[in-house]
Biotite code that builds the C-alpha atoms (Angstrom):
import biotite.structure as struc

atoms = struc.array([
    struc.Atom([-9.722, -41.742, 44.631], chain_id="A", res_id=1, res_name="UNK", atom_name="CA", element="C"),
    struc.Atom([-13.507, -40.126, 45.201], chain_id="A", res_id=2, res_name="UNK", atom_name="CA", element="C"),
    struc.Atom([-13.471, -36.356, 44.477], chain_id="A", res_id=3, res_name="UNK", atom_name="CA", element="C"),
    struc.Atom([-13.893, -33.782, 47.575], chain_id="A", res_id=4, res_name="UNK", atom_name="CA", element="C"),
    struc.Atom([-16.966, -32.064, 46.698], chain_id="A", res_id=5, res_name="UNK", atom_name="CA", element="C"),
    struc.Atom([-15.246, -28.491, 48.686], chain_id="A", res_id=6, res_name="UNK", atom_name="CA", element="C"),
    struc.Atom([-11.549, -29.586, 46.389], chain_id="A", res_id=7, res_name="UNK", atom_name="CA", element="C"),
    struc.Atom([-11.457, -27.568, 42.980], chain_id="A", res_id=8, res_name="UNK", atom_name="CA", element="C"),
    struc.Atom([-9.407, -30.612, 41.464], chain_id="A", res_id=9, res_name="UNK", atom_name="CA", element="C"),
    struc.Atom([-11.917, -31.189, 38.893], chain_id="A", res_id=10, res_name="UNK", atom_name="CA", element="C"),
    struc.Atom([-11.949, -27.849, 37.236], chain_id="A", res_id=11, res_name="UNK", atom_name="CA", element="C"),
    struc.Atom([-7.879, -27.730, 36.706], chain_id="A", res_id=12, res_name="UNK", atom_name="CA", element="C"),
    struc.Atom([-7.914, -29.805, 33.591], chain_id="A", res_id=13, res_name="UNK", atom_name="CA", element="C"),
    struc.Atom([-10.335, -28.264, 31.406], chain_id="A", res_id=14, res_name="UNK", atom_name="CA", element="C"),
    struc.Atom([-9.155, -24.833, 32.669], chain_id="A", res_id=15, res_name="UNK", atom_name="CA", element="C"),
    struc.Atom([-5.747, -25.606, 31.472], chain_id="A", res_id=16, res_name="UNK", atom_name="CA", element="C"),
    struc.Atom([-7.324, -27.134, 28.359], chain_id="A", res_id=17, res_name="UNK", atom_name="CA", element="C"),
    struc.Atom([-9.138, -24.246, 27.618], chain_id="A", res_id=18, res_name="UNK", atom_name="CA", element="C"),
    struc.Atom([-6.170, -21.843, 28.210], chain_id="A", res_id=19, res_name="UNK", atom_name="CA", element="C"),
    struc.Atom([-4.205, -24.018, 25.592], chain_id="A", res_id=20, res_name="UNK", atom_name="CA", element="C"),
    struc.Atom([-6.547, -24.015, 22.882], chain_id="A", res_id=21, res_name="UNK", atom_name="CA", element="C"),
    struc.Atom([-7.227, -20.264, 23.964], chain_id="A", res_id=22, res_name="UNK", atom_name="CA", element="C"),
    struc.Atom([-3.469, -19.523, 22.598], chain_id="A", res_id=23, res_name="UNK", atom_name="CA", element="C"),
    struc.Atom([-3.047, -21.981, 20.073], chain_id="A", res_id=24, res_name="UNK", atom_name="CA", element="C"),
    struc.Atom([-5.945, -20.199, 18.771], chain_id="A", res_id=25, res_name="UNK", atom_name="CA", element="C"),
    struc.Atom([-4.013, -16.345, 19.263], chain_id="A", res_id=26, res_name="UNK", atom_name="CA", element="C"),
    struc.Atom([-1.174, -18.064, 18.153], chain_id="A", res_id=27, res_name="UNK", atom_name="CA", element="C"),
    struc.Atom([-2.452, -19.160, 14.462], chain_id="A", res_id=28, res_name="UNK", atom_name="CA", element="C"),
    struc.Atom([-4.434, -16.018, 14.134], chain_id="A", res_id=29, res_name="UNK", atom_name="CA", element="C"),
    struc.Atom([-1.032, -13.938, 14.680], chain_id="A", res_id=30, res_name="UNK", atom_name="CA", element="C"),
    struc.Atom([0.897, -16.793, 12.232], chain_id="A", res_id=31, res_name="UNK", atom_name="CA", element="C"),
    struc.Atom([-1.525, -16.506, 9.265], chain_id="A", res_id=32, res_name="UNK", atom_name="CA", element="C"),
    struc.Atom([-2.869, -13.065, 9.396], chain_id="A", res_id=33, res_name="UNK", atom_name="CA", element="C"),
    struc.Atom([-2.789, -10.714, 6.115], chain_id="A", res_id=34, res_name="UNK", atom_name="CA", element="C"),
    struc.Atom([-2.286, -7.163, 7.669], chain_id="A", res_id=35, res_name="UNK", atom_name="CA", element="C"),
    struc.Atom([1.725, -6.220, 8.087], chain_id="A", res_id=36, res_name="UNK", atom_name="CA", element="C"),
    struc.Atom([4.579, -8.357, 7.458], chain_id="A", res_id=37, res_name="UNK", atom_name="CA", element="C"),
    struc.Atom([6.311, -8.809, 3.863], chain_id="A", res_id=38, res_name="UNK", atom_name="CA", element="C"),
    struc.Atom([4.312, -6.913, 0.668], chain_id="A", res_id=39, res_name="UNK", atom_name="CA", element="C"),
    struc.Atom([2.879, -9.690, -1.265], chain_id="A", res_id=40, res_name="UNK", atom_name="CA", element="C"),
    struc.Atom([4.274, -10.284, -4.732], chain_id="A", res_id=41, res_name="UNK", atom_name="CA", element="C"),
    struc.Atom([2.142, -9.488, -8.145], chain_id="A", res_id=42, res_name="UNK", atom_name="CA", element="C"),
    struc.Atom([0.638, -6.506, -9.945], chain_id="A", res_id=43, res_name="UNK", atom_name="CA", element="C"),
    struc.Atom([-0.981, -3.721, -7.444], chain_id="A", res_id=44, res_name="UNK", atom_name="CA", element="C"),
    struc.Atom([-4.304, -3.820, -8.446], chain_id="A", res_id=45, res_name="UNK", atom_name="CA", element="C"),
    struc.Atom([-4.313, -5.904, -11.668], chain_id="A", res_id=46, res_name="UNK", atom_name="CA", element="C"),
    struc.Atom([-5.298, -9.466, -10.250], chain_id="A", res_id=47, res_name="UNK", atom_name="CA", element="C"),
    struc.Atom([-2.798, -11.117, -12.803], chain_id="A", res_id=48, res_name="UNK", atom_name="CA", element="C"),
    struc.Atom([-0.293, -11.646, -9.879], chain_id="A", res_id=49, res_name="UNK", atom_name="CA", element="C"),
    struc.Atom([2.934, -13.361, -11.572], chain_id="A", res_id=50, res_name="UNK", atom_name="CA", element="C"),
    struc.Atom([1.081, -13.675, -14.864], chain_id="A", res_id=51, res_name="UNK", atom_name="CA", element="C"),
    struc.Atom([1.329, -10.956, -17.839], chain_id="A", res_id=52, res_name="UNK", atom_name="CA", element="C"),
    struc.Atom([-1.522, -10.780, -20.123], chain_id="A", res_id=53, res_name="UNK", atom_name="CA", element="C"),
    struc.Atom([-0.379, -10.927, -23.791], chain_id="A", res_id=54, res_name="UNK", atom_name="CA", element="C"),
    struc.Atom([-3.479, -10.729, -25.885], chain_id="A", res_id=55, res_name="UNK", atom_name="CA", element="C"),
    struc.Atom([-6.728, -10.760, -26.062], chain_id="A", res_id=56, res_name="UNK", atom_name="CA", element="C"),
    struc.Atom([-9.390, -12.399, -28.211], chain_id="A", res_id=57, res_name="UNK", atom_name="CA", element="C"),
    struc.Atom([-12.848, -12.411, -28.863], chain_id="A", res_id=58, res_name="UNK", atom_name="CA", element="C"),
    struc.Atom([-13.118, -16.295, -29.188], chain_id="A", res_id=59, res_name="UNK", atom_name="CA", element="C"),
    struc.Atom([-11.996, -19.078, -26.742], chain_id="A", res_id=60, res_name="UNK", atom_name="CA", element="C"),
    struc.Atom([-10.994, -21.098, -29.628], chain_id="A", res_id=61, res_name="UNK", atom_name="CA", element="C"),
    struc.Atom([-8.601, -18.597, -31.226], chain_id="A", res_id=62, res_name="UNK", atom_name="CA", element="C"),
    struc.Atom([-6.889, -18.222, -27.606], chain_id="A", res_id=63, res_name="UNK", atom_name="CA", element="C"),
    struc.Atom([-6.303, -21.985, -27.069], chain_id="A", res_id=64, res_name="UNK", atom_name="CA", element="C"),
    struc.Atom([-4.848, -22.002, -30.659], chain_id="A", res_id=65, res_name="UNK", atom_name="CA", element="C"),
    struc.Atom([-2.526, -19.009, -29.425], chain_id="A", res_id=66, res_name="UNK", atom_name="CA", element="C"),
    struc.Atom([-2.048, -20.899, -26.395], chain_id="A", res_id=67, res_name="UNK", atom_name="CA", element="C"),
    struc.Atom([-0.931, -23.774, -28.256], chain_id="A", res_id=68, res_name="UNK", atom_name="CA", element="C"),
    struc.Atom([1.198, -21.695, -30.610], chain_id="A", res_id=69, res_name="UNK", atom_name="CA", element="C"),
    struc.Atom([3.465, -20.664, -27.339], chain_id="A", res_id=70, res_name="UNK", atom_name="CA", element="C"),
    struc.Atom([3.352, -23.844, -25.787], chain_id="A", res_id=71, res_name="UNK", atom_name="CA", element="C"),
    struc.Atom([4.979, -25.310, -29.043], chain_id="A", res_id=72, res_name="UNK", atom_name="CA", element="C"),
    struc.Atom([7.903, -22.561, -28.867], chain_id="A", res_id=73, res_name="UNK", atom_name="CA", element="C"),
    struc.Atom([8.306, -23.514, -24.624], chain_id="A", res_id=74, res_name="UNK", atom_name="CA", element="C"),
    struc.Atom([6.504, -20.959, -23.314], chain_id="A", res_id=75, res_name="UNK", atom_name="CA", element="C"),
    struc.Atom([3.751, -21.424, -20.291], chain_id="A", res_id=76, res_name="UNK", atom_name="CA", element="C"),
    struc.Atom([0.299, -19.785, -20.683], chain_id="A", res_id=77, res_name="UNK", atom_name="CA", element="C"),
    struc.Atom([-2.727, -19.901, -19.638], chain_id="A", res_id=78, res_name="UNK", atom_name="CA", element="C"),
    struc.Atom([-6.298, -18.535, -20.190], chain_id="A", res_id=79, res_name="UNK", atom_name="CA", element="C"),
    struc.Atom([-8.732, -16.679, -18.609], chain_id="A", res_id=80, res_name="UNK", atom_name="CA", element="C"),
    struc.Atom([-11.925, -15.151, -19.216], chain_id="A", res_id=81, res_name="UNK", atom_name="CA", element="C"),
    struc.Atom([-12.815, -11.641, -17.395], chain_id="A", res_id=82, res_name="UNK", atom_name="CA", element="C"),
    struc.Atom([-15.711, -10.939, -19.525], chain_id="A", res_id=83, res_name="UNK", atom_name="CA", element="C"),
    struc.Atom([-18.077, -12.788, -22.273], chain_id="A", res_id=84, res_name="UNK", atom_name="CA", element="C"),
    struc.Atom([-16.977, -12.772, -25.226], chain_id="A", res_id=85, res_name="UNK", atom_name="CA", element="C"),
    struc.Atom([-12.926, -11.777, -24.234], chain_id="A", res_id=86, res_name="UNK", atom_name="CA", element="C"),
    struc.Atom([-10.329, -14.519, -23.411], chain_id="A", res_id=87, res_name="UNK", atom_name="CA", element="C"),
    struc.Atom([-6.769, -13.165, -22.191], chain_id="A", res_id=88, res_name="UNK", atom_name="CA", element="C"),
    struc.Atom([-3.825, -14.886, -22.475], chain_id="A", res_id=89, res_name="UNK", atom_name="CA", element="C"),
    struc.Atom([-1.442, -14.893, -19.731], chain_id="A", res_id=90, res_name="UNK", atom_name="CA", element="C"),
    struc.Atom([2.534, -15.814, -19.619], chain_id="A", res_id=91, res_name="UNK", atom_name="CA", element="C"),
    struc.Atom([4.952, -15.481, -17.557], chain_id="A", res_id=92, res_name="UNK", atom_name="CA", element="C"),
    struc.Atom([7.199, -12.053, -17.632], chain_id="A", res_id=93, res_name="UNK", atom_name="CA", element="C"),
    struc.Atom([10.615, -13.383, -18.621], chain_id="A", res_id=94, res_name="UNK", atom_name="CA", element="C"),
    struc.Atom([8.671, -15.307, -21.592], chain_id="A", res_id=95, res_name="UNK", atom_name="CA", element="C"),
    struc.Atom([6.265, -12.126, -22.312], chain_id="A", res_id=96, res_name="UNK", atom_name="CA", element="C"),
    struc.Atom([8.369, -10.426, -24.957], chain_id="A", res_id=97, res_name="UNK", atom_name="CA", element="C"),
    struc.Atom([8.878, -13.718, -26.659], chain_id="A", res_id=98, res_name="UNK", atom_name="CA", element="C"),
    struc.Atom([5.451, -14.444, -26.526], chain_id="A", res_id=99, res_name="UNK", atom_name="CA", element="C"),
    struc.Atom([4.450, -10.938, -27.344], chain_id="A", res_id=100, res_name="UNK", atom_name="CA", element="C"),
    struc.Atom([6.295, -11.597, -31.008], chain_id="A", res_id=101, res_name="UNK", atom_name="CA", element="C"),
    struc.Atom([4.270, -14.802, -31.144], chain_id="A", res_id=102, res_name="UNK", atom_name="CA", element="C"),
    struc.Atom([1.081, -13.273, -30.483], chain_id="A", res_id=103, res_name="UNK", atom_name="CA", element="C"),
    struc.Atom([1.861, -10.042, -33.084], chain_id="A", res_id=104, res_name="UNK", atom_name="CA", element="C"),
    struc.Atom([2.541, -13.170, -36.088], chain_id="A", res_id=105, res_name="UNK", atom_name="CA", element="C"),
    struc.Atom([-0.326, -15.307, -34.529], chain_id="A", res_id=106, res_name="UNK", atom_name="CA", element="C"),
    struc.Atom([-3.352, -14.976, -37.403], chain_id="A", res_id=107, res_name="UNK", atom_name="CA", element="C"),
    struc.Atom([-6.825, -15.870, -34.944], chain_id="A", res_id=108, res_name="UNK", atom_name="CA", element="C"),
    struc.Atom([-9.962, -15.585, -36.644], chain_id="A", res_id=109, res_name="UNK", atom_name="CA", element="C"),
])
């Protein structure tokens, strides 16, 4: 069928196209913004989230012995290093007073 060149047949698709994508688009924005809504879970401020720091040493290779220490006894760690020449090691809070009593009998050089 030829279109009418005076008929506005041609524009309805894309118009309703547009309009679709137009509030999939407000839609998603609304879904996955950060402002209001639940808190979010972790330290306020600290940028451990979930983790607890437990130590800190001078040398990378004294915290992977540490971190090998807890993982021996069960416990999940991990490192990180916030500034040169300090590596923290991080558990999780139900295993940070265990690990804490690791970490005070743990001899890193």
């Amino acid at each position: 069928m030829p279109i009418d060149a005076g008929s506005l047949d041609y524009a309805v698709g894309p118009a309703i196209a547009v309009i679709t994508v137009g509030l999939i688009a407000l839609f998603l924005r609304w879904a996955f913004s950060s402002s209001g809504g639940a808190p979010r879970r972790g330290g306020a401020g600290t940028g451990e989230g979930l983790l607890t720091p437990i130590a800190s040493l001078a040398r990378p290779e004294s915290a992977l012995a540490l971190r090998a220490l807890l993982s021996d006894a069960g416990i999940r760690s991990t490192l990180r290093e916030p500034a040169p020449h300090r590596t923290d090691v991080l558990v999780f809070p139900e295993d940070a007073q265990r690990a804490r009593a690791l970490a005070m009998s743990f001899r890193g050089d």
